[in-house]
C-alpha positions as CSV (number, residue, x, y, z in Angstrom):
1,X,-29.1,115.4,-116.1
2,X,-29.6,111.7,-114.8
3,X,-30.7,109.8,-117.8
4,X,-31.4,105.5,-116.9
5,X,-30.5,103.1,-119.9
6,X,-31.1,99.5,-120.5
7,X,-28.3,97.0,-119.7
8,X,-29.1,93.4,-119.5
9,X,-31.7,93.3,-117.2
10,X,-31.4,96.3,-114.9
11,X,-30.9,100.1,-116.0
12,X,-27.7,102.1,-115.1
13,X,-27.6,106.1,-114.6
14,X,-25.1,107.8,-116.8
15,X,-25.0,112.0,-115.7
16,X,-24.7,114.5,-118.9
17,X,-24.0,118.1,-118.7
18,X,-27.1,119.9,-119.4
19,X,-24.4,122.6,-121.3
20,X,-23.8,119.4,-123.7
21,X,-26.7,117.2,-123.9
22,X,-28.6,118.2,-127.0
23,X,-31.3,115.8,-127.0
24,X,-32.5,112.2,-126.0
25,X,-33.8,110.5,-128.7
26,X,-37.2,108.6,-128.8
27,X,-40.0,107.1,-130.0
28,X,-43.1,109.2,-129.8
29,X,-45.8,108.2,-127.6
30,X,-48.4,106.2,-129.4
31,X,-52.2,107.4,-129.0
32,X,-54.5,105.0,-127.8
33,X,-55.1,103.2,-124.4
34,X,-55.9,99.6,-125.3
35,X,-54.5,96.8,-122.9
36,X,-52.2,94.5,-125.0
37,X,-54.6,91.8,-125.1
38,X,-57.2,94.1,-126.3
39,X,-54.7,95.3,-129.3
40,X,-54.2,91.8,-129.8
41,X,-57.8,90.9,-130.1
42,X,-58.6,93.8,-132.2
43,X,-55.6,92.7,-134.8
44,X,-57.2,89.6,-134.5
45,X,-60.6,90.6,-135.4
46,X,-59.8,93.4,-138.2
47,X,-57.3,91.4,-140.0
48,X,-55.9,93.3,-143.1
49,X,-56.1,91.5,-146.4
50,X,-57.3,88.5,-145.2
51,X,-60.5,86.6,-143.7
52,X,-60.5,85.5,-139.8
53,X,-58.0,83.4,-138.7
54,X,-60.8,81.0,-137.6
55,X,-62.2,80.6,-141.6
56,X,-59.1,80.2,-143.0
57,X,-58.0,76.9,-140.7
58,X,-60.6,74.0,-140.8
59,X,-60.5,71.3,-138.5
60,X,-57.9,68.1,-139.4
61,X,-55.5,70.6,-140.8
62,X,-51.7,70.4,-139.4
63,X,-51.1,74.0,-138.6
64,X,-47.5,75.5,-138.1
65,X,-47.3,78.9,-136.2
66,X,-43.7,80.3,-137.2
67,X,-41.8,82.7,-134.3
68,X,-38.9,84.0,-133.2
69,X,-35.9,82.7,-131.3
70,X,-34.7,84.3,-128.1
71,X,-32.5,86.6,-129.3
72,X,-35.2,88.6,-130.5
73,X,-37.8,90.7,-128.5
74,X,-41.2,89.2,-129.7
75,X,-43.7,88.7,-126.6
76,X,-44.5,84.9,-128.4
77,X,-45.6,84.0,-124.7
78,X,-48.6,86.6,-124.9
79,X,-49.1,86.2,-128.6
80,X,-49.2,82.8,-129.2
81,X,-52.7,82.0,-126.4
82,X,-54.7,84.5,-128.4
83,X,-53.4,82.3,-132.2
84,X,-54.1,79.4,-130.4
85,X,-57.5,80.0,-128.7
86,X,-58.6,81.3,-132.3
87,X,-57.7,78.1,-133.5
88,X,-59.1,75.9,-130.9
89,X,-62.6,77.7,-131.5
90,X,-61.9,76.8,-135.2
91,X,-61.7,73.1,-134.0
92,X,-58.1,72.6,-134.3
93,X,-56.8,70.6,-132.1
94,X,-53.7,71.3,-130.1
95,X,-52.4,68.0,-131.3
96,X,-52.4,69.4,-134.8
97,X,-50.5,72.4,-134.1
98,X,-46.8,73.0,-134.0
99,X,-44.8,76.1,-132.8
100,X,-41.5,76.4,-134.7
101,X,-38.8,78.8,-133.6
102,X,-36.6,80.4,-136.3
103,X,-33.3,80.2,-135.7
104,X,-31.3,81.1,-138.8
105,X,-27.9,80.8,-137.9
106,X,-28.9,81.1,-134.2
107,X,-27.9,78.7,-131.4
108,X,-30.3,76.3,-130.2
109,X,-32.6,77.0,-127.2
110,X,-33.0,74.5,-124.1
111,X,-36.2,73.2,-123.3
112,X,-36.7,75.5,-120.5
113,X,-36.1,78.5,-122.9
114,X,-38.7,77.0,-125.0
115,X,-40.8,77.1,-122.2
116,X,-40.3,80.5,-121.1
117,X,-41.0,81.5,-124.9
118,X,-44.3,80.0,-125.7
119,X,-45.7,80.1,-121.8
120,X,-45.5,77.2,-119.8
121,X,-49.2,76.2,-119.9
122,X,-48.8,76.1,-123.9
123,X,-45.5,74.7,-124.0
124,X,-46.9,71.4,-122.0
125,X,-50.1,71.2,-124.6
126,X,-48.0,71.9,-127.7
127,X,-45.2,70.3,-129.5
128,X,-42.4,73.0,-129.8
129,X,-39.5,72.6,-131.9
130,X,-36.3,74.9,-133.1
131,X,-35.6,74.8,-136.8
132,X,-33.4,72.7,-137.9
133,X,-30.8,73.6,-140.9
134,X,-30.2,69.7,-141.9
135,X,-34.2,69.0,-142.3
136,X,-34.9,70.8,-145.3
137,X,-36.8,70.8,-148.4
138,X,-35.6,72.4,-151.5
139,X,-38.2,74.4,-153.3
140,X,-36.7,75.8,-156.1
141,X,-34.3,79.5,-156.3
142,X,-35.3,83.2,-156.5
143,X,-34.9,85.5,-159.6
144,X,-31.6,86.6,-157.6
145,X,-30.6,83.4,-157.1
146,X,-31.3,82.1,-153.6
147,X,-31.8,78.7,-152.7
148,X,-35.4,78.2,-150.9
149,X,-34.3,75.4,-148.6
150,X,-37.0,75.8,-146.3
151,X,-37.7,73.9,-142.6
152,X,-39.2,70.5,-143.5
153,X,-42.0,70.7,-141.0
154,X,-43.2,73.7,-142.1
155,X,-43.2,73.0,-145.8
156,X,-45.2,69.6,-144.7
157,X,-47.9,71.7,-143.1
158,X,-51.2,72.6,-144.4
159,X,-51.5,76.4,-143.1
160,X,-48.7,78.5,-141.5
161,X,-49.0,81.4,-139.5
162,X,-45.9,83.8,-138.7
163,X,-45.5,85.8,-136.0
164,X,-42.8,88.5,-135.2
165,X,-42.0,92.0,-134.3
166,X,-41.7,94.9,-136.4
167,X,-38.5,97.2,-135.7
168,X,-35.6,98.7,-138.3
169,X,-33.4,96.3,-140.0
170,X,-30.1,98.2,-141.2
171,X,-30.1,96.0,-144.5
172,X,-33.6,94.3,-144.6
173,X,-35.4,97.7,-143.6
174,X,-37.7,95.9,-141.4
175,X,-37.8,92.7,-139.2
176,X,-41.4,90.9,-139.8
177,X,-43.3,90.0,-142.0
178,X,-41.7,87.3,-144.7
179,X,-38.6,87.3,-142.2
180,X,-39.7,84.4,-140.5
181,X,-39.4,82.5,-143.1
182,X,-36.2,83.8,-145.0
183,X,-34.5,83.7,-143.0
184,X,-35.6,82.3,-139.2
185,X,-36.4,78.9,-140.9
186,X,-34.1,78.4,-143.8
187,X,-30.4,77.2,-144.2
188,X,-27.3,79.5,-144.0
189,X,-26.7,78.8,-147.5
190,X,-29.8,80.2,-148.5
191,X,-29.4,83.2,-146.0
192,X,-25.7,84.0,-147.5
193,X,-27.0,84.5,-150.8
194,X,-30.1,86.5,-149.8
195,X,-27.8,88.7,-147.0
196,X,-24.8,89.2,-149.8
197,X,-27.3,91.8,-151.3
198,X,-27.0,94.0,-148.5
199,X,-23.5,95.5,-150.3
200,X,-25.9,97.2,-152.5
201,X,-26.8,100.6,-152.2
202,X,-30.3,100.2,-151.7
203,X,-30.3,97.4,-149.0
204,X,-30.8,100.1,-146.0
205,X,-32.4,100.8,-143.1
206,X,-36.2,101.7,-143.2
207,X,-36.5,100.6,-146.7
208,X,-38.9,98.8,-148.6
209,X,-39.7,99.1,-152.1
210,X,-36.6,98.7,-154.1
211,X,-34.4,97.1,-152.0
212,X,-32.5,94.0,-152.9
213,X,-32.7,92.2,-149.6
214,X,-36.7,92.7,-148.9
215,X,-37.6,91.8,-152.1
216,X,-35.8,88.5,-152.1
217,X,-37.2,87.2,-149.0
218,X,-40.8,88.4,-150.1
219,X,-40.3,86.3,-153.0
220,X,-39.6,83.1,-151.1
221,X,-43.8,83.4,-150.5
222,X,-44.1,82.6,-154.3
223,X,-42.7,78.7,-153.3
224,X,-44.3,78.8,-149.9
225,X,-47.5,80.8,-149.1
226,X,-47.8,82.0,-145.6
227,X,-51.4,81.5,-144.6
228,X,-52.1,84.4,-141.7
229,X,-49.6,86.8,-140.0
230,X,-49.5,88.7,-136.9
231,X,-46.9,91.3,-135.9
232,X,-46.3,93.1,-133.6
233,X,-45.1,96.8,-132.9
234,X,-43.5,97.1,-129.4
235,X,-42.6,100.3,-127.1
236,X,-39.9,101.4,-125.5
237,X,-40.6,98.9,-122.3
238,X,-41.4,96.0,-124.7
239,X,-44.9,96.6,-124.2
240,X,-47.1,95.8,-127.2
241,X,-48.1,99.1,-128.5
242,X,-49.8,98.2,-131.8
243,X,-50.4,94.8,-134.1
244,X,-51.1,93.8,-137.5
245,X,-52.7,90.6,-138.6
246,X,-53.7,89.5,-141.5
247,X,-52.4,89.2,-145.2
248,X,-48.3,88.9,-144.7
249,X,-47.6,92.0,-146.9
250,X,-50.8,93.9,-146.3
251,X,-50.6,93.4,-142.5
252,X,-46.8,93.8,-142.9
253,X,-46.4,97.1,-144.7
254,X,-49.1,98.8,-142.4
255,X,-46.9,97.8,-139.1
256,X,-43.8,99.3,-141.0
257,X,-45.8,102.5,-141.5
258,X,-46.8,102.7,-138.3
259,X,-43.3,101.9,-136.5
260,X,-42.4,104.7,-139.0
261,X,-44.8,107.5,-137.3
262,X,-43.4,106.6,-134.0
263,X,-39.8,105.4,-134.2
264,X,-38.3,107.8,-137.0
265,X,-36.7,110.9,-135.3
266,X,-35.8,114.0,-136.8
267,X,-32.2,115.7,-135.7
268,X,-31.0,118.9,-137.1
269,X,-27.6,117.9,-137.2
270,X,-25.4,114.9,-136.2
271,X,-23.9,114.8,-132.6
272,X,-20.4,115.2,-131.6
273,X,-21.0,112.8,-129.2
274,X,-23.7,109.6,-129.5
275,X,-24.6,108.1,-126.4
276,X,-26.3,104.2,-127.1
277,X,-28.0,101.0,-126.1
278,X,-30.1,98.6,-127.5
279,X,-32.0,98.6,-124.1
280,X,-31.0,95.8,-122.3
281,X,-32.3,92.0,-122.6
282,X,-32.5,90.6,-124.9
283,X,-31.1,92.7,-127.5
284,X,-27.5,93.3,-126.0
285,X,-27.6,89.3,-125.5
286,X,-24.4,89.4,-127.5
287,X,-22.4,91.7,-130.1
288,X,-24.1,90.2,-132.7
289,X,-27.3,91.4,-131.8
290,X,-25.9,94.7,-130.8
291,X,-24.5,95.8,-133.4
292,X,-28.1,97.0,-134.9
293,X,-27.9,99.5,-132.3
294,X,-25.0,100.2,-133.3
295,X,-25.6,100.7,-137.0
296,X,-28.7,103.4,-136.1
297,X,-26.2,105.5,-134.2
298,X,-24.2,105.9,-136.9
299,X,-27.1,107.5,-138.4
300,X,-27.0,110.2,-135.4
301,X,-23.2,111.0,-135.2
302,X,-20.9,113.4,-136.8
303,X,-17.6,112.1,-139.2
304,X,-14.7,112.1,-136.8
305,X,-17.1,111.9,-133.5
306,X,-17.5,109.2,-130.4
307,X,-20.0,106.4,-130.0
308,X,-20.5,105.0,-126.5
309,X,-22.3,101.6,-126.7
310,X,-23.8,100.3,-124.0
311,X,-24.4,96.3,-124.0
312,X,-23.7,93.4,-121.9
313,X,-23.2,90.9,-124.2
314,X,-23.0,88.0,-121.7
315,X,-23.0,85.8,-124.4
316,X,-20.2,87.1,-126.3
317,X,-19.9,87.8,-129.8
318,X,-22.8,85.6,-130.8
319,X,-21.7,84.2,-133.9
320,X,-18.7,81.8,-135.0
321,X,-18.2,83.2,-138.3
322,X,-18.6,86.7,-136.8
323,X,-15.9,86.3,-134.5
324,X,-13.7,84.7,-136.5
325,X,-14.1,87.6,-138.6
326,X,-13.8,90.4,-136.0
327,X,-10.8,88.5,-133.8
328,X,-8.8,88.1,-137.2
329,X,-8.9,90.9,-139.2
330,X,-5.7,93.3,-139.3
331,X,-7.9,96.4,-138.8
332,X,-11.6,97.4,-139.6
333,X,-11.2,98.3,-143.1
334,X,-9.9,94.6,-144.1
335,X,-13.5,93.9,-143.4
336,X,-15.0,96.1,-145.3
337,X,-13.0,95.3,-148.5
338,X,-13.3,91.9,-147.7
339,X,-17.1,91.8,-147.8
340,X,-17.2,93.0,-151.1
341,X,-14.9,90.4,-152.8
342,X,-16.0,87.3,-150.3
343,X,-19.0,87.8,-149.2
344,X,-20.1,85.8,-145.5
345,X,-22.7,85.0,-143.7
346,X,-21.9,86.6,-140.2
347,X,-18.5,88.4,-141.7
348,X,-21.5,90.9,-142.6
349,X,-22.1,92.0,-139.5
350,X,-18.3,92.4,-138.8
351,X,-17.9,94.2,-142.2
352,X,-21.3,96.7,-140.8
353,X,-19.4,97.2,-137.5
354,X,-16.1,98.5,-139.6
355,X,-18.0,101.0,-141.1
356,X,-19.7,102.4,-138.1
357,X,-15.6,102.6,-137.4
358,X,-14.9,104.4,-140.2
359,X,-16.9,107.3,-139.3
360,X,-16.3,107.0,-135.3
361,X,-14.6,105.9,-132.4
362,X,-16.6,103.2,-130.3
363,X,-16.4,103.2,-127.0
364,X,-17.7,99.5,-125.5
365,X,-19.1,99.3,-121.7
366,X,-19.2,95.5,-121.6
367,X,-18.7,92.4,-120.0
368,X,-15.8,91.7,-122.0
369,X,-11.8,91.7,-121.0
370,X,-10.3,95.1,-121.7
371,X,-8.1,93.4,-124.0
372,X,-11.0,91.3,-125.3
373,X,-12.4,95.1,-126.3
374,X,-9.8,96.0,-128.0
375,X,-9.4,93.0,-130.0
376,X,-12.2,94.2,-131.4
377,X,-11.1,97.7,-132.3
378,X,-13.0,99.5,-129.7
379,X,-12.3,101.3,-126.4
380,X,-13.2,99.1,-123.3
381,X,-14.5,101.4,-120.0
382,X,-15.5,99.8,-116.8
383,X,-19.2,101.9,-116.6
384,X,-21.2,104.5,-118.9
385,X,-19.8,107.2,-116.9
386,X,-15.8,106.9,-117.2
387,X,-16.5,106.4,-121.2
388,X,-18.4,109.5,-121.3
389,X,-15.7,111.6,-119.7
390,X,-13.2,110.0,-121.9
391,X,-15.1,111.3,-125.1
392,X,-15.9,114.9,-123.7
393,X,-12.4,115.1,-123.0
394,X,-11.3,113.6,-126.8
395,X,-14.4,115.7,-128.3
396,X,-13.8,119.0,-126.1
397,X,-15.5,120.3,-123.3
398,X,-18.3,122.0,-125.7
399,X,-19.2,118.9,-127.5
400,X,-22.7,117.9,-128.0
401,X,-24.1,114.7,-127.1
402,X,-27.4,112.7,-128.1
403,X,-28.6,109.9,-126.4
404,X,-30.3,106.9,-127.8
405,X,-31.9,104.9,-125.3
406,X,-33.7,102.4,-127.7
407,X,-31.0,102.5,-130.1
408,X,-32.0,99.3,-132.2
409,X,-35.8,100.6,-132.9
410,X,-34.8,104.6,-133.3
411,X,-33.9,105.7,-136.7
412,X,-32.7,109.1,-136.6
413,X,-32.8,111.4,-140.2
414,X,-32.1,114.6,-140.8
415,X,-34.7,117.0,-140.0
416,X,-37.5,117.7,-142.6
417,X,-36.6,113.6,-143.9
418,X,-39.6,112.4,-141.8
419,X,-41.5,111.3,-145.0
């Protein structure tokens, strides 16, 4: 069988013995054939847990409209008119509203990236800006401790609004929601402290109630309220399939429940063999962003089996604490122990990346150096295809394969776990 996955920006064929190929796993099909601006419009007007966007702004107020940075998926360019447009008919004037990008730890975009983000024809009305770590207010700490250092623009403003898409997060359970705040707009200090907690046992994927990590950065509303949400739910092409807007937990927790109905997949048994991408641009922009992939597939694959990842990773390992921490260590389990006793902000990921080790062997089709690869304790292969006969011949010639097309929005569990 021919199966076509996502690298960068173009799709590569990878051939699987029907005898072996036990399943491709993805995301149901949602019902419903709305055109994404009419799912957008209807989020818009059936907010959850709050009143329209246009009688909560009032004109004279500085508005900030929090999104995402390019490493992450969110469609800010077709978002963002619809926010704005609402707004304008609420007699805000453009003047009066700023976009911030969250960057966390994140590099800083170029002017024509911001561009390309919020839409050229909004980019020359509105003032754009990235986050910025060193222009901070300090607003006090969580009951666990974590500094809410918060973007000093955004504090400053008189309503916010947060935008983002809703997909697994292996520690945080879900992207969205209070995430654009802690941590797209706060400092790495404060995101260490709330990102140790993903050690614990409950920080895990799909997660909510209960776990460490959410619950700390749904606390940060209690020192800055977040006025109006609206996230997003995307499909397998990036197409918007579903939204949310409203109240930033009501609106929230209903995206996550829905993302759940699609994006959860049931297997009877883990896979010999686990085939996986993050789907191309811009999720396999670097290892860093990657590795969520990564971390899903894990969920899919047997102790002792092969995982084939399949990203680009033009931009390398992403991170400067992450590579130092995956260049340097004397083998994966280093990492792992070292987490534990010195916790790091972008060792994490390194540390997550060891334990996918731990249970398999990862084999990288990459831009990277062969001996770049296996710097990083992984097996380089030139294409899909030459990794794939490398594992059936390491796994036998009867092993079973899954493949996981989507791999950073497909949480597989085992069958009969859907609730």
């Amino acid at each position: 069988m021919k199966v076509l996955l996502g690298y960068h920006k173009e799709k590569v064929e990878v051939y699987i013995p029907d005898d072996n190929l036990r399943g491709i796993l993805k995301p149901k099909k949602p019902t419903g054939s709305l055109s994404e601006q009419d799912i957008l419009l209807q989020a818009l007007t059936h907010p959850l847990g709050a009143p329209l966007l246009g009688e909560i702004v009032k004109p004279g107020e500085k508005v900030v409209i929090v999104t995402s940075d390019i490493t992450r998926p969110m469609p800010t360019a077709m978002v963002l008119p619809m926010v704005v447009d609402t707004l304008n008919q609420a007699r805000v004037d453009d003047k009066d509203i700023t976009v911030v990008f969250g960057l966390g730890i994140h590099r800083k975009h170029a002017a024509e990236e911001h561009a390309m983000l919020a839409g050229q024809e909004l980019y020359d009305r509105i003032t754009c800006v990235d986050s910025d770590p060193d222009a901070v207010v300090h607003l006090g700490e969580t009951s666990r401790g974590t500094p809410v250092d918060i973007f000093r623009k955004v504090v400053d403003a008189d309503r916010r609004i947060c935008l983002g898409n809703i997909e697994y997060h292996y520690f945080a359970g879900f992207s969205g929601g209070m995430k654009a705040i802690m941590p797209g707009i706060s400092t790495r200090r404060a995101i260490q402290a709330n990102h140790s907690r993903m050690v614990e046992e409950s920080a895990i994927t799909g997660k909510l109630e209960g776990n460490p990590v959410r619950e700390d950065i749904d606390e940060v509303y209690r020192f800055l309220p977040v006025d109006y949400i609206m996230n997003v739910v995307l499909g397998e092409h990036k197409n918007i399939i579903n939204a949310f807007a409203g109240d930033v937990f009501q609106a929230h927790r209903a995206g996550c429940a829905y993302l759940d109905s699609l994006y959860k997949v049931e297997i009877d048994a883990p896979a010999d063999i686990v085939i996986v991408t993050p789907g191309g641009f811009p999720k396999d922009i670097n290892l860093y962003q990657a590795q969520k992939a990564l971390d899903n597939a894990k969920h899919a694959v047997k102790e002792g089996g092969s995982i084939i990842l399949l990203a680009a990773c033009r931009e390398g390992l992403g991170e400067e604490v992450f590579e130092h921490w995956m260049l340097n260590a004397p083998n994966p389990h280093h990492m792992i122990e070292d987490i534990q006793k010195n916790f790091e902000l972008g060792g994490h990921k390194a540390a997550a990346i060891a334990t996918v080790m731990e249970k398999a062997k990862i084999y990288l089709v990459s831009e990277f150096s062969p001996d770049f690869t296996r710097r990083l304790f992984m097996a380089p292969f030139p294409d899909i295809q030459t990794a794939l006969a490398q594992a059936l011949h390491e796994q036998g010639p009867d092993a079973d394969i899954l493949v996981m097309p989507y791999g950073g929005a497909t949480l597989p569990v085992p069958a009969g776990k859907l609730g």
